[in-house]
C-alpha positions as CSV (number, residue, x, y, z in Angstrom):
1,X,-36.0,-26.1,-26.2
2,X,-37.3,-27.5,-22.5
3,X,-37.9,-24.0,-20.7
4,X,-37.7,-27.4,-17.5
5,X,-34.5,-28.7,-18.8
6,X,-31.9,-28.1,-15.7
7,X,-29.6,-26.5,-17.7
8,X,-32.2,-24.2,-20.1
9,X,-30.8,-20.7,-21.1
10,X,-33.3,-18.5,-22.1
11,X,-31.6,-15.9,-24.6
12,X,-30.7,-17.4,-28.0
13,X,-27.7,-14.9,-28.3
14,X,-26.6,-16.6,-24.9
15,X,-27.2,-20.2,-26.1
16,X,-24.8,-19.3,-29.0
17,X,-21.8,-18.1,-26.6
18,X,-22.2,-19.9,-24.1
19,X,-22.7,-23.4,-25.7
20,X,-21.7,-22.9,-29.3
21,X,-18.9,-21.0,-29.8
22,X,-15.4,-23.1,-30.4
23,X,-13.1,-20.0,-29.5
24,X,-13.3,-16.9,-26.6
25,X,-10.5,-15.2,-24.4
26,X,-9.5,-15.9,-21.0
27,X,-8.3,-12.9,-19.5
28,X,-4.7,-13.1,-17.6
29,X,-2.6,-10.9,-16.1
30,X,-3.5,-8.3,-13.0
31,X,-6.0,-5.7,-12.2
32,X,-3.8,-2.7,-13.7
33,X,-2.6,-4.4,-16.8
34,X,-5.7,-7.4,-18.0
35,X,-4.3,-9.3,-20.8
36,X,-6.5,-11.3,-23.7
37,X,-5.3,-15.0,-24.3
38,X,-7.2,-16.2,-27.6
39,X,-8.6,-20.0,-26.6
40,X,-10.0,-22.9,-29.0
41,X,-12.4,-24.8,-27.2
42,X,-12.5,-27.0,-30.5
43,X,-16.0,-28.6,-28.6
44,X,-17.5,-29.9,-31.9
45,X,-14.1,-31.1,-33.7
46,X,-14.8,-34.2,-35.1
47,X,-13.6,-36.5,-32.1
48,X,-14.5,-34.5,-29.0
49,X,-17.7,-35.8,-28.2
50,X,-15.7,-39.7,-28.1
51,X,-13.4,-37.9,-25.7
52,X,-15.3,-36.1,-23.1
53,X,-17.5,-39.1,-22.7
54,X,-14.6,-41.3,-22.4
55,X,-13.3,-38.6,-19.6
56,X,-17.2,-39.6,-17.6
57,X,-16.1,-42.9,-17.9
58,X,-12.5,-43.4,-16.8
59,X,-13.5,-41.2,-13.5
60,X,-13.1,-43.6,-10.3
61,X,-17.3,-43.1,-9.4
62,X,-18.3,-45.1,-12.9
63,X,-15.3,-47.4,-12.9
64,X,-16.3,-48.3,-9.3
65,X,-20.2,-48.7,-9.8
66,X,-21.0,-47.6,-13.7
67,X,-24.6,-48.3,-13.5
68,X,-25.0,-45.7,-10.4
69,X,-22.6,-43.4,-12.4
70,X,-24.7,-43.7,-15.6
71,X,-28.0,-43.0,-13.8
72,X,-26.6,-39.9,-12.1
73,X,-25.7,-38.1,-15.7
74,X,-28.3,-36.7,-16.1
75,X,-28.2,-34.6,-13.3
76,X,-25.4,-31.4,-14.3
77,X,-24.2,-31.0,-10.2
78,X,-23.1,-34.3,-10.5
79,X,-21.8,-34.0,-13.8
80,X,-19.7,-30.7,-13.0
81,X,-18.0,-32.1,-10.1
82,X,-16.9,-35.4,-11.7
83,X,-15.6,-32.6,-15.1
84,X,-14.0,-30.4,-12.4
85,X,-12.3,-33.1,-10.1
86,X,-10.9,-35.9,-13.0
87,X,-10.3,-34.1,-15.7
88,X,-7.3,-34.8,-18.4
89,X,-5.1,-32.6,-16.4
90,X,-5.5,-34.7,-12.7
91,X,-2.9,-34.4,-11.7
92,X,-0.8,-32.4,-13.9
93,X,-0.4,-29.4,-12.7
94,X,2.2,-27.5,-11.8
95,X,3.2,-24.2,-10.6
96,X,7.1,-24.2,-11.3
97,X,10.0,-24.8,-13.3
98,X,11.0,-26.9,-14.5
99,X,8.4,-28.7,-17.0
100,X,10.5,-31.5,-18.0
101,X,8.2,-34.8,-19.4
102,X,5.6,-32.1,-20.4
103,X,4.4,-28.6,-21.8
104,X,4.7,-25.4,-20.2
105,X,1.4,-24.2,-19.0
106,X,1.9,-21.2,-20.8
107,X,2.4,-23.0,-24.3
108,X,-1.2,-23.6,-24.2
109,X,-3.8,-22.0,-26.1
110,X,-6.6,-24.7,-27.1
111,X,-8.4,-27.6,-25.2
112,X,-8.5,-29.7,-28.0
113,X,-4.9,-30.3,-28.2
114,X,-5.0,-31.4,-24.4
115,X,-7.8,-33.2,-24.7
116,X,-6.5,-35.6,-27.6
117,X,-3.3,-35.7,-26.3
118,X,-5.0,-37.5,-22.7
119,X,-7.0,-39.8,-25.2
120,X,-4.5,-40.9,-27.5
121,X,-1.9,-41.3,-24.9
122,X,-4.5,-44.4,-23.1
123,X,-6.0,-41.7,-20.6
124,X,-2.4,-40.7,-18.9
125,X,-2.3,-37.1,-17.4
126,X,-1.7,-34.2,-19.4
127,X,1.6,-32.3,-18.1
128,X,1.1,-29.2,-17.1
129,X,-1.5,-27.0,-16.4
130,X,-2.3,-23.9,-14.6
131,X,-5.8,-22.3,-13.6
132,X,-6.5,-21.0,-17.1
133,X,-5.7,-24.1,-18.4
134,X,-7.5,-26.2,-16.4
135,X,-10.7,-23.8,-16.7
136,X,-10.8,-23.8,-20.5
137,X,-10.7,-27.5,-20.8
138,X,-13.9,-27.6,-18.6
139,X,-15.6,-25.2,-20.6
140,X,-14.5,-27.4,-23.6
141,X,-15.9,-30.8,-21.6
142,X,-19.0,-28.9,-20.3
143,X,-20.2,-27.1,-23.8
144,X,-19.7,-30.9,-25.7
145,X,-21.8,-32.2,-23.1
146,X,-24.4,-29.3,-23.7
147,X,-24.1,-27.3,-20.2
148,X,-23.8,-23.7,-20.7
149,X,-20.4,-22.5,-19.8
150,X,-18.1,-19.7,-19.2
151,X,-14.6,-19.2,-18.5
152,X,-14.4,-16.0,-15.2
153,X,-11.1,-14.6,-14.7
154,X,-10.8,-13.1,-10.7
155,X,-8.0,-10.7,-10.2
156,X,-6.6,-9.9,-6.9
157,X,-7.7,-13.8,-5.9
158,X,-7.3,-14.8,-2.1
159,X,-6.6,-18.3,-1.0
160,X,-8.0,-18.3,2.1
161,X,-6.5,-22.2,3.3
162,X,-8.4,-21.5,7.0
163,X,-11.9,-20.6,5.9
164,X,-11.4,-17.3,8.1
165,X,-12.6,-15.0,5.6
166,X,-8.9,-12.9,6.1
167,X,-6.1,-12.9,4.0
168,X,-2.7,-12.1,6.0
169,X,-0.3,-10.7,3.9
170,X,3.5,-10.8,5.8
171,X,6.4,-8.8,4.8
172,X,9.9,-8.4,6.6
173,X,11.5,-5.4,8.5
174,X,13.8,-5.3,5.1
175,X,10.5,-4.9,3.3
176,X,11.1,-8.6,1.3
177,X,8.2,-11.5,1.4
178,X,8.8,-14.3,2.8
179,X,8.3,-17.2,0.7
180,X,6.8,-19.9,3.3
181,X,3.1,-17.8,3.8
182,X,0.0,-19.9,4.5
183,X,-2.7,-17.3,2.4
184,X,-1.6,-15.8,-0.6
185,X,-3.6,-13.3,-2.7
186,X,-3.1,-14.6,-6.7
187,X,-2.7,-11.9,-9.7
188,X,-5.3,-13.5,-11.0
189,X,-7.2,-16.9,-11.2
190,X,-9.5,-18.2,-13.8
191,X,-12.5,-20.8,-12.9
192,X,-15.6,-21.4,-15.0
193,X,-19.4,-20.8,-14.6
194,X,-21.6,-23.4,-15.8
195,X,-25.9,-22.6,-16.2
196,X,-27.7,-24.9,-14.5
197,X,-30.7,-25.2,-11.5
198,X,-30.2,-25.5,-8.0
199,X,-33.4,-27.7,-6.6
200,X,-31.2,-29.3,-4.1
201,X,-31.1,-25.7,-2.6
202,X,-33.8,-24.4,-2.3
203,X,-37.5,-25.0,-3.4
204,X,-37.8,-22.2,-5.7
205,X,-35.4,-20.6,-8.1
206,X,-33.3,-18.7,-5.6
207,X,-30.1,-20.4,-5.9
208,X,-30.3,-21.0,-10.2
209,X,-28.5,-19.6,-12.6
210,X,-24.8,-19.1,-12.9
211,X,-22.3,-22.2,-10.9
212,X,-18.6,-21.5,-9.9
213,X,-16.5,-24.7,-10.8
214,X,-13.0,-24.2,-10.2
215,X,-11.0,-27.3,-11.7
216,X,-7.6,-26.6,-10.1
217,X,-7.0,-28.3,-7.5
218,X,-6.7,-26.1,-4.2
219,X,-8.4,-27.1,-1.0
220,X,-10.4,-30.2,-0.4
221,X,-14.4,-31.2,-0.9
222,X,-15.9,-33.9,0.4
223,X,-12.0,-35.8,0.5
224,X,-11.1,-34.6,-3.3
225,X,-9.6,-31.5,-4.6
226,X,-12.7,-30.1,-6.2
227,X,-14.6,-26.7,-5.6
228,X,-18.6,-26.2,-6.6
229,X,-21.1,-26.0,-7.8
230,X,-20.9,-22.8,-6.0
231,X,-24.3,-21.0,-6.4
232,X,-23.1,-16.8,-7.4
233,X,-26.1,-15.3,-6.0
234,X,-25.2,-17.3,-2.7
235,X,-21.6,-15.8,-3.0
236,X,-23.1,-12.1,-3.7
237,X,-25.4,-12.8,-0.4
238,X,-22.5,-14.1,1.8
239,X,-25.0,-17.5,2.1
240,X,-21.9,-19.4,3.3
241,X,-23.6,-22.4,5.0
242,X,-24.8,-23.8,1.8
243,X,-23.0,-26.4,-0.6
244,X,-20.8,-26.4,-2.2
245,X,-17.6,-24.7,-1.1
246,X,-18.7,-21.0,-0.9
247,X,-16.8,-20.2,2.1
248,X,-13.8,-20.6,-0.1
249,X,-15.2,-18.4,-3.2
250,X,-16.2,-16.4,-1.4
251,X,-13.2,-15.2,0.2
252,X,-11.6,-15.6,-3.0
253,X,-14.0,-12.6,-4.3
254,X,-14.4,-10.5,-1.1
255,X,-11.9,-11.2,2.0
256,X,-10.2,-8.8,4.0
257,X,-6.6,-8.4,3.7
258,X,-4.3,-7.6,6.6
259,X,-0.9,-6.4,6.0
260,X,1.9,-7.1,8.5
261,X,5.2,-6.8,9.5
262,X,7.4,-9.6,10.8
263,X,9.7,-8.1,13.5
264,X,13.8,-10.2,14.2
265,X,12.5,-10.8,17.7
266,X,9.7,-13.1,16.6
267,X,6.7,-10.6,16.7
268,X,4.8,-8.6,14.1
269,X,3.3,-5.7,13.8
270,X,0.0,-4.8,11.6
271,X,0.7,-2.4,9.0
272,X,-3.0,-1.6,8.0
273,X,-6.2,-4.1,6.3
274,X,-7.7,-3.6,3.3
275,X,-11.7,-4.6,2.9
276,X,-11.1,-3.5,-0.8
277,X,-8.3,-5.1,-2.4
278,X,-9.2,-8.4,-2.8
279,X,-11.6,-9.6,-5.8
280,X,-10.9,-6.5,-8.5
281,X,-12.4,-6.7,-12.4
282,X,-14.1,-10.0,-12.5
283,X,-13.9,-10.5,-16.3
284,X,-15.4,-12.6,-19.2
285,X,-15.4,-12.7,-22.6
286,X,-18.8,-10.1,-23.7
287,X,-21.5,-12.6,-25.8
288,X,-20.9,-11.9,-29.1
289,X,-17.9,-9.9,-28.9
290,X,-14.5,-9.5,-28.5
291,X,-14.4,-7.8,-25.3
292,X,-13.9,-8.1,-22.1
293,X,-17.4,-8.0,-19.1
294,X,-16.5,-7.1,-15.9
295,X,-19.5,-9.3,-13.9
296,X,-17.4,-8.0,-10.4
297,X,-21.4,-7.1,-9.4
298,X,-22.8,-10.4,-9.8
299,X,-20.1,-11.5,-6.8
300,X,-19.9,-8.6,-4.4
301,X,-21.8,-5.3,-3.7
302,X,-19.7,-2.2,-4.3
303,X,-16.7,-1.8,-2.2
304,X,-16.9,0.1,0.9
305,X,-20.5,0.3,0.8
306,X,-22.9,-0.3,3.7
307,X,-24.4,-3.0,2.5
308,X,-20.8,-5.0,1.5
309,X,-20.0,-4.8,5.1
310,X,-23.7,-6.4,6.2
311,X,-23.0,-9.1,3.5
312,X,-19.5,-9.4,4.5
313,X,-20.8,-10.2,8.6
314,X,-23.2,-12.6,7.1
315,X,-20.8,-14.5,5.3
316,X,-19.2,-14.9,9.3
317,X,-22.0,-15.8,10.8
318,X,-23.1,-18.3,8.5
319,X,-19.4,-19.7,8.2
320,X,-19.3,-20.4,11.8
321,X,-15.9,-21.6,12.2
322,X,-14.4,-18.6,12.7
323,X,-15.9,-15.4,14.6
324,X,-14.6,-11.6,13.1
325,X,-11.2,-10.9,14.1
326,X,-11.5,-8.1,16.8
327,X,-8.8,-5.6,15.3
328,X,-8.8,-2.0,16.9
329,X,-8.9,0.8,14.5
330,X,-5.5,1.6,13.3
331,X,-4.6,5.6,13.4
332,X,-4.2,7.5,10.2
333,X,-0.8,7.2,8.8
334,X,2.0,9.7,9.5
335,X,3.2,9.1,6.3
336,X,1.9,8.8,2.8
337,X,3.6,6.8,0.1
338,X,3.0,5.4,-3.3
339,X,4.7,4.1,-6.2
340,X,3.8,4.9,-9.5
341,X,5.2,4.5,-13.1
342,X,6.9,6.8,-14.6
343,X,6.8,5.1,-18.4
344,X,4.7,2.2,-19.4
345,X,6.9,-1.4,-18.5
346,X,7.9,-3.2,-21.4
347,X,9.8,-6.3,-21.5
348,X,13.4,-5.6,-22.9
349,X,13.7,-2.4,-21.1
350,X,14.5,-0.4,-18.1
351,X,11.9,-0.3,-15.8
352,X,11.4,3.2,-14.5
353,X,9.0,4.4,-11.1
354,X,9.0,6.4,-8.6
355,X,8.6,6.8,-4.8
356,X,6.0,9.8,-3.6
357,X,6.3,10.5,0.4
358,X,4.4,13.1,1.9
359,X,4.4,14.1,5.2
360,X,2.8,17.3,7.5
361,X,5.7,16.9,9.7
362,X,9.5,16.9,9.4
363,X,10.8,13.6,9.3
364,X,14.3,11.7,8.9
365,X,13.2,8.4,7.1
366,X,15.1,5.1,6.2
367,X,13.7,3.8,2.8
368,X,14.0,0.1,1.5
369,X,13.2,-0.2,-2.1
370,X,12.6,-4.7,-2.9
371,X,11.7,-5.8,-6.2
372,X,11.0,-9.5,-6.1
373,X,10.0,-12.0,-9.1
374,X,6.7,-13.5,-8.4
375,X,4.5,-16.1,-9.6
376,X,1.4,-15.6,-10.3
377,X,-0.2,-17.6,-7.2
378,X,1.5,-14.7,-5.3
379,X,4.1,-17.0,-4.8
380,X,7.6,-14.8,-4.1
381,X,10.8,-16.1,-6.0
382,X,13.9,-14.2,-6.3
383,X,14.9,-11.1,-5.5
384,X,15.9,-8.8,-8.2
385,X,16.5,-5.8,-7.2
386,X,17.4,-4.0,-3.6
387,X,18.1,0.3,-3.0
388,X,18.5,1.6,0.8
389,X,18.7,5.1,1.3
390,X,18.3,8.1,4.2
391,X,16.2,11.0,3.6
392,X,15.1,14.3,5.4
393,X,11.3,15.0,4.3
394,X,9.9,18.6,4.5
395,X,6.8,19.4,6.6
396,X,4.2,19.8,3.9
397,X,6.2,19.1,0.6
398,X,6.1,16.0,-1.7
399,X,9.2,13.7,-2.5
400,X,10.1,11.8,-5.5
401,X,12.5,9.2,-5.2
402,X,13.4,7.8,-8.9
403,X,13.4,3.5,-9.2
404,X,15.2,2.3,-11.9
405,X,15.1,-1.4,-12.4
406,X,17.5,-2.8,-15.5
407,X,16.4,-5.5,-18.0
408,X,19.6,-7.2,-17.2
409,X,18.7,-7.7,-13.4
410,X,14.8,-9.0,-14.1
411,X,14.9,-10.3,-17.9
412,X,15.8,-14.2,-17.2
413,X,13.8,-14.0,-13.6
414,X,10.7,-13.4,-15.7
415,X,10.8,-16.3,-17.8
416,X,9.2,-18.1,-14.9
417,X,7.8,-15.5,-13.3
418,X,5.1,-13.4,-14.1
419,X,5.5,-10.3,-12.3
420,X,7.4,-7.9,-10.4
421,X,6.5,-7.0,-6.9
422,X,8.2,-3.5,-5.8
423,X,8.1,-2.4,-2.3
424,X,8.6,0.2,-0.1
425,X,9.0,-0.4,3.6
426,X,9.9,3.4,5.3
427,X,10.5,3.5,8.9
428,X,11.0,7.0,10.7
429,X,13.9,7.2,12.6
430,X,12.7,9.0,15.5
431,X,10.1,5.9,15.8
432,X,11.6,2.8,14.6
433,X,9.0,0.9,15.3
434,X,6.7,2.5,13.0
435,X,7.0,0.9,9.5
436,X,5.0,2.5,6.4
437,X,4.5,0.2,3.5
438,X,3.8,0.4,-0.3
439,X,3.3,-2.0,-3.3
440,X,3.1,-2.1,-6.8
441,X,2.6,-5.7,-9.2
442,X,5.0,-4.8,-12.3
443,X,3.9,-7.1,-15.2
444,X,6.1,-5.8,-18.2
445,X,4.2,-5.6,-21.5
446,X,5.5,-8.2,-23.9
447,X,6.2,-7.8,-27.4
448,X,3.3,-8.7,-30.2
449,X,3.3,-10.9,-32.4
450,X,1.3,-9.7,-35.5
451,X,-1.1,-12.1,-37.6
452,X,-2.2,-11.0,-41.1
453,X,-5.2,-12.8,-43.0
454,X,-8.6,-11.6,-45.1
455,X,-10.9,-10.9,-42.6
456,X,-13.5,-13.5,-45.0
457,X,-13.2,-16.3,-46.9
458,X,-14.7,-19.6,-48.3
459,X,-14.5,-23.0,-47.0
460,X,-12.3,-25.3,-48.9
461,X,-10.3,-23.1,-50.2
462,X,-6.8,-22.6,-49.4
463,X,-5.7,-18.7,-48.4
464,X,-2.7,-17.8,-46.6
465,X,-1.8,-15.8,-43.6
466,X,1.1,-14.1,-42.5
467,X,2.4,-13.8,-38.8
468,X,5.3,-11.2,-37.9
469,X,7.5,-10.9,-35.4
470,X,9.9,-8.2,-34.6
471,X,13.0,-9.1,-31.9
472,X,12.7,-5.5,-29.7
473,X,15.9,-6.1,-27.8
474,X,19.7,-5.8,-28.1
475,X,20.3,-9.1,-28.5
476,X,20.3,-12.1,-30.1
477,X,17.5,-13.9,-29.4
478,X,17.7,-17.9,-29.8
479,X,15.9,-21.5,-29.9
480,X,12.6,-19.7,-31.2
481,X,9.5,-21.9,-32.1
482,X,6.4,-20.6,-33.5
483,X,3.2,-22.7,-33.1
484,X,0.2,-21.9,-34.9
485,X,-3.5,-23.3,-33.8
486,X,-7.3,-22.8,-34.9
487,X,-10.3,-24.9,-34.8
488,X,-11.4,-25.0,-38.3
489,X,-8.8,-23.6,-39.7
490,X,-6.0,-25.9,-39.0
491,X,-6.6,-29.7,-38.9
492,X,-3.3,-30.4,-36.6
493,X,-1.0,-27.9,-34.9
494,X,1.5,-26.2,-36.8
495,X,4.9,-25.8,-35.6
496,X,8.1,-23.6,-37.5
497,X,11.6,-23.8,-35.6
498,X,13.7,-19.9,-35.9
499,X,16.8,-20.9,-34.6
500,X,17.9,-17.4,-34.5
501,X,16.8,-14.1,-34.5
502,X,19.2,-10.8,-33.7
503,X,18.7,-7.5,-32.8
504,X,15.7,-6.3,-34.5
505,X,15.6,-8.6,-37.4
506,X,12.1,-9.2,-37.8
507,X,10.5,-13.1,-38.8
508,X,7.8,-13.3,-41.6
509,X,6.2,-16.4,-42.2
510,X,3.9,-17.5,-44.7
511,X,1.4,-19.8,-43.8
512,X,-0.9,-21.4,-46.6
513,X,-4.2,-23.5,-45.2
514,X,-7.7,-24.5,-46.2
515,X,-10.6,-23.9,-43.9
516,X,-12.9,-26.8,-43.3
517,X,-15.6,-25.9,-41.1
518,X,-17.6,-22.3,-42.1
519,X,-18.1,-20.0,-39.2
520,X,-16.4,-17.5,-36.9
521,X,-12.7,-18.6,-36.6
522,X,-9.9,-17.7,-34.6
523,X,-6.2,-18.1,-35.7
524,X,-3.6,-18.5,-33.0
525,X,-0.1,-18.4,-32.7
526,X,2.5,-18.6,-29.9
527,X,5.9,-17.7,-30.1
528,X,8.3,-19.2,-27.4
529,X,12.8,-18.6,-27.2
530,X,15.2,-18.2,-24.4
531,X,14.3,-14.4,-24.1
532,X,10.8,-14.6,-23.7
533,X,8.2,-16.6,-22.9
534,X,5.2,-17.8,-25.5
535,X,4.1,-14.6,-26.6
536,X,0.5,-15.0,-27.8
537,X,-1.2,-13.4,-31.0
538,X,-4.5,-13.7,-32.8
539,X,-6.4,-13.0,-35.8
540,X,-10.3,-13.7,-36.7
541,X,-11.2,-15.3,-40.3
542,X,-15.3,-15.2,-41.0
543,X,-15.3,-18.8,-43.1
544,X,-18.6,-18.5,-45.2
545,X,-19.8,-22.2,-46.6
546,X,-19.2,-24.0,-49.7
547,X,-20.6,-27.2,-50.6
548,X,-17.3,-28.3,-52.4
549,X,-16.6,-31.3,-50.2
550,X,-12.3,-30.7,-50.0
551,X,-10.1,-32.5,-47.4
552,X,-8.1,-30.3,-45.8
553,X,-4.5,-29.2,-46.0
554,X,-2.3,-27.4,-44.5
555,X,1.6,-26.3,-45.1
556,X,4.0,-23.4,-44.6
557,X,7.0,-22.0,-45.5
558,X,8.7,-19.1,-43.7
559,X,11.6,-16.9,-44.2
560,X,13.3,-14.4,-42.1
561,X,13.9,-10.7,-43.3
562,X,15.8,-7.6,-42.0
563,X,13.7,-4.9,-40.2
């Protein structure tokens, strides 16, 4: 290979994940509870490479002057921003209910679907995406066109939308968000990395390497919705002046969060900021393995460390549209709280916490207990569940005040929701001006979906997997549709309708199909009713080669049993 090629990767185990590789996980979810979603990039099925250079084409640069578009291709900056800013999504996404004339984001799990469905429907948007989506069809696009790529999941994601390098964070006197807030900090949000040199940078290698391209469509660049190439190591430096769009990453990774209060007469009051809660477990998928990498170093010095702070006041400086906020120091808190689980959250269930207050001093304390549905933009939605109560706290002595939050209140809000936001606003009575505020993000585990096949197998020939699903709840559940997905595996999306399933009765389906390309392979399946929402499973299938030449196949046939 060209050591000078632009986009040259030097380790051949890299090469292999980073380019080669037609499945990997995108990590969802938030900090405390990181969830795996199996994706099929599907880069080198048959008619990808026809598509993604049909994408290059249909973007507005080469339809207004091809030949300048055509000369520039050569050239992976340009190339990731035209990928990142008209893809097959633009602009399908959307961030809410309801998905009618399209597919919920969450259906989702490979690129190649979207991708054909934009071609063969004469280049009309693909309805709907979300961040993940969005990022692993660019990893798809970027691998085909042989730039080195990899999807990065952020959790605890600011939008900053004023470049200020702060994040302010407003919650009632009641203790509720508000739902009109200008920033917003996300559970999570997923861009991609893509390998390439930086000589418009700089004159040596300072700035190569590693490129954040974030395809969903947030704040403006240069008059479109498009972020990057944004150079890491200029991130991890705070190097904020240089192009493209690193104030905004930046502060995605490592602003400052300030926490207030909004007050009836118009006013508010700062709770406390937080240099450490934004950018938490920067994750992707290990080379070579089925695990996650936290890469949180490659964007940030430690938290709370000296030289965090220096990089922080750099990325100011450099910024200079905005000058450090001066905040004076707050005191130390009268009054200690936290929430904390008392059993592991699980969809279909109770949801049981508790309150800890401590105190060195006697106090008589009004406590407001919220829990609010929220999307995962940080979005807030309805409000589920609401508790006031008076207590006396003991100088010196701990107190537990027991949450329980029932499936029946939060089950249907968290079909289009994907967490739980439970707050605790405590005001002392002898100084109600005072507020004390804690938060917890509740994402209730789902139930599994279980897929069965031999671990290896032969291309061509047909072998059949099983995938089993158990309904955990006390009802009925209804309208259930299993879809089933795999580069290699299965040559078109396979779909099985279960009408109805009760109390736990348990689906088994039996799915015969013939693998037709030898390698690593993932199967996926999704499993989507009116109780929950598309429940994802997986299962990995080592194809080894056969030179029988076979078409393939693929059927099924399912039936449902009794637990």
């Amino acid at each position: 290979m060209d050591k000078e090629d632009w986009v040259h990767l030097p380790e051949e185990a890299e090469r292999q994940e980073y380019v080669m590789a037609e499945e990997g996980i995108i990590y969802r979810g938030s900090a405390d509870r990181i969830g795996p979603l199996a994706w099929n990039f599907g880069q080198f099925e048959e008619d990808m490479v026809d598509i993604c250079m049909k994408l290059l084409d249909m973007n507005p640069k080469c339809l207004r002057d091809p030949a300048e578009d055509f000369s520039a291709r050569c050239n992976p900056i340009y190339v990731g921003r035209v990928v990142q800013c008209y893809g097959p999504w633009y602009p399908g996404g959307r961030w809410q209910t309801p998905y009618s004339g399209g597919v919920a984001p969450t259906k989702w799990s490979s690129s190649v679907d979207i991708l054909r469905r934009w071609y063969k429907s004469y280049y009309s948007p693909v309805k709907y995406g979300q961040c993940w989506v969005f990022a692993g069809v660019m990893c798809t696009v970027l691998r085909c066109l042989g730039i080195p790529c990899r999807v990065v999941s952020n959790f605890q994601s600011a939008h900053d939308t004023d470049k200020s390098l702060t994040i302010d964070e407003y919650y009632t006197d009641q203790g509720v968000r508000p739902k009109e807030s200008h920033d917003s900090v996300w559970n999570f949000h997923v861009w991609v990395e893509g390998w390439m040199k930086r000589p418009d940078l700089s004159g040596d290698s300072t700035y190569d390497g590693w490129q954040v391209l974030d395809p969903t469509p947030q704040e403006q660049s240069s008059g479109v919705f498009c972020c990057g190439p944004c150079p890491v190591k200029a991130v991890l430096e705070g190097h904020t002046d240089l192009k493209y769009d690193i104030p905004f990453v930046f502060a995605e990774v490592n602003a400052d969060q300030v926490i207030w209060m909004l007050m009836r007469d118009g006013s508010k009051h700062r709770l406390h900021t937080d240099s450490s809660q934004i950018g938490q477990k920067i994750s992707t998928k290990a080379v070579g393995a089925y695990r996650r990498e936290d890469i949180t170093a490659s964007y940030k010095y430690p938290e709370v460390s000296k030289k965090e702070r220096l990089v922080f006041e750099e990325a100011v400086r450099r910024g200079n549209e905005h000058k450090p906020r001066p905040e004076l120091p707050l005191n130390p808190p009268a009054l200690k709280l936290e929430i904390t689980d008392e059993k592991e959250s699980i969809t279909g269930q109770d949801l049981e916490l508790s309150l800890l207050l401590h105190s060195e001093h006697l106090q008589e304390l009004s406590v407001q207990i919220n829990a609010q549905a929220m999307r995962y933009t940080g979005v807030p939605d309805s409000l589920v569940y609401r508790e006031e109560k008076d207590v006396l706290l003991q100088p010196k002595q701990d107190l537990k005040i027991s949450i329980r939050i029932p499936f029946s209140l939060y089950g249907t809000k968290m079909l289009d929701n994907s967490s739980l936001k439970v707050s605790a606003l405590v005001h002392d009575k002898q100084h109600p001006g005072d507020g004390y505020l804690a938060v917890k993000n509740i994402i209730p585990q789902e139930p599994t979906i279980t897929i069965q096949a031999p671990s290896t197998c032969e291309q061509f020939t047909e072998m059949t997997a099983e995938v089993i699903f158990e309904n955990p709840i006390s009802s009925t559940v209804k309208n259930g549709i299993l879809t089933l997905t795999g580069s290699g595996l299965l040559s078109h999306t396979v779909v099985a309708r279960i009408p109805v399933l009760k109390a736990d009765q348990r689906v088994r389906l039996q799915i015969p199909f013939t693998p037709y390309r030898a390698g690593s392979r993932k199967l996926m399946a999704d499993f989507d009713c009116d109780t929950f929402r598309d429940m994802k499973g997986s299962c990995n299938v080592e194809v080894k080669p056969n030179l029988v030449v076979c078409p393939p196949c693929t059927t099924f046939n399912g039936f449902i049993s009794g637990a």
